[in-house]
C-alpha positions as CSV (number, residue, x, y, z in Angstrom):
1,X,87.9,44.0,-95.0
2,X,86.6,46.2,-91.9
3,X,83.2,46.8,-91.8
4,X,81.6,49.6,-90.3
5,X,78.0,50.3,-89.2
6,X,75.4,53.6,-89.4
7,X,73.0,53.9,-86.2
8,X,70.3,56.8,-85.9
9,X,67.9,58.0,-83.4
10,X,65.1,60.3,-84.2
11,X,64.4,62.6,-81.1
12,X,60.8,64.7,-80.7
13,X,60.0,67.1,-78.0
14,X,57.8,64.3,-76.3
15,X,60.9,61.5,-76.1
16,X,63.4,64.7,-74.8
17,X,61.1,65.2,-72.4
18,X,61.5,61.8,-71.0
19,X,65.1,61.6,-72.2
20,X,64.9,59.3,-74.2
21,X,64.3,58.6,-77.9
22,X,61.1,58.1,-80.3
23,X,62.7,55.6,-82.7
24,X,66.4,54.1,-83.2
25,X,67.7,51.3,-85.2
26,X,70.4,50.4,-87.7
27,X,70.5,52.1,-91.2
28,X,73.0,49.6,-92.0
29,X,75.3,47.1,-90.5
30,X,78.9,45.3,-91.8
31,X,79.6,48.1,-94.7
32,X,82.5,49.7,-96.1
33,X,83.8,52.7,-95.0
34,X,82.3,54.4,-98.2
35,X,79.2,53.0,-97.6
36,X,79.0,54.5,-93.9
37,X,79.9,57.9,-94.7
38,X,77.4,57.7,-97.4
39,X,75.1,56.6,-94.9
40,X,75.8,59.7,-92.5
41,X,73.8,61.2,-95.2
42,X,74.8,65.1,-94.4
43,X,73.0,64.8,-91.7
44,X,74.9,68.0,-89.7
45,X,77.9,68.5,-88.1
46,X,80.1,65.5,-87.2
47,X,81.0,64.6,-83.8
48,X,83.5,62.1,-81.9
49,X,82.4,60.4,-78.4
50,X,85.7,60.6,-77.6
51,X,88.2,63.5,-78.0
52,X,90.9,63.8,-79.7
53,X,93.6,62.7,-80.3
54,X,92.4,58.8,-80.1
55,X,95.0,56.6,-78.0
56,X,95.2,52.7,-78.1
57,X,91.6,52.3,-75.7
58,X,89.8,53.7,-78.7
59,X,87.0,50.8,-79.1
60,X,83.9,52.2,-78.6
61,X,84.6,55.4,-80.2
62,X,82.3,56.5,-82.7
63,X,81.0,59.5,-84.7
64,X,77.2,60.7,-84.8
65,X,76.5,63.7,-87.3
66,X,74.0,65.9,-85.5
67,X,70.8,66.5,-87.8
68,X,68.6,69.9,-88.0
69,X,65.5,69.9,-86.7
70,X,62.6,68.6,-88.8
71,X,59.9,71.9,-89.6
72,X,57.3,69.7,-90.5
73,X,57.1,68.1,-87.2
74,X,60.1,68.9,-84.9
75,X,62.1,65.9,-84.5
76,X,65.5,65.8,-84.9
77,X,67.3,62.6,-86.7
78,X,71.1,62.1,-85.8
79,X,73.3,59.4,-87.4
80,X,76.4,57.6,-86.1
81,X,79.0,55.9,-87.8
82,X,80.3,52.8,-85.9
83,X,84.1,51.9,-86.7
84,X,84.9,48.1,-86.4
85,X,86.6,46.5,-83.2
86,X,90.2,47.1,-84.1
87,X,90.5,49.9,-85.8
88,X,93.8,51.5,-84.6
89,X,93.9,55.0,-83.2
90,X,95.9,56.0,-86.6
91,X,93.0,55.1,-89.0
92,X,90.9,56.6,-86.5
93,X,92.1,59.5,-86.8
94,X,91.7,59.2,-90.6
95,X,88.0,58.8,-90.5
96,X,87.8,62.0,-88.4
97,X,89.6,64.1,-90.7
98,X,87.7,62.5,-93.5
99,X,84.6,63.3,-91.5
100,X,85.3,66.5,-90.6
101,X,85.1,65.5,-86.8
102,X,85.3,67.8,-84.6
């Protein structure tokens, strides 16, 4: 079974600054699918690094779901889903459309 991995980054005005960000890290690693999108956790809108339509050099594609900025203390938390190595441009496509990719 493919498994699939869930990254995030939390961004403040201080780590922007020096483009780069405050904290990042795994929130999981070798899921299911269902487990990854789970993961994304609503963050925001959905993203692909790579337009679409994917074509057969897809590896390395993956989707981050832009989060809303934090009121408490202005950071911003964004969340990527990581397809496995091999996943074909067809079932790439699924998880976009399942994602609501844009």
């Amino acid at each position: 079974m493919p498994k699939f991995s869930v990254t995030y980054e939390i961004i403040t005005q201080e780590s922007a600054e020096h483009g780069d960000t405050a904290e990042d890290g795994f929130i999981s690693k070798d899921v299911s699918l269902r487990h990854a999108i789970a993961d994304l956790d609503g963050c925001g809108h959905v993203e692909a690094s790579q337009s679409l339509p994917f074509d057969s050099s897809s590896y390395g594609v993956w989707f981050t779901s832009y989060g809303e900025m934090n009121l408490r203390d202005g950071s911003y938390e964004n969340r990527s889903l990581h397809p496995p190595r091999g996943t074909t441009p067809a079932s790439m496509r699924r998880i976009a459309r399942l994602l609501g990719a844009r």
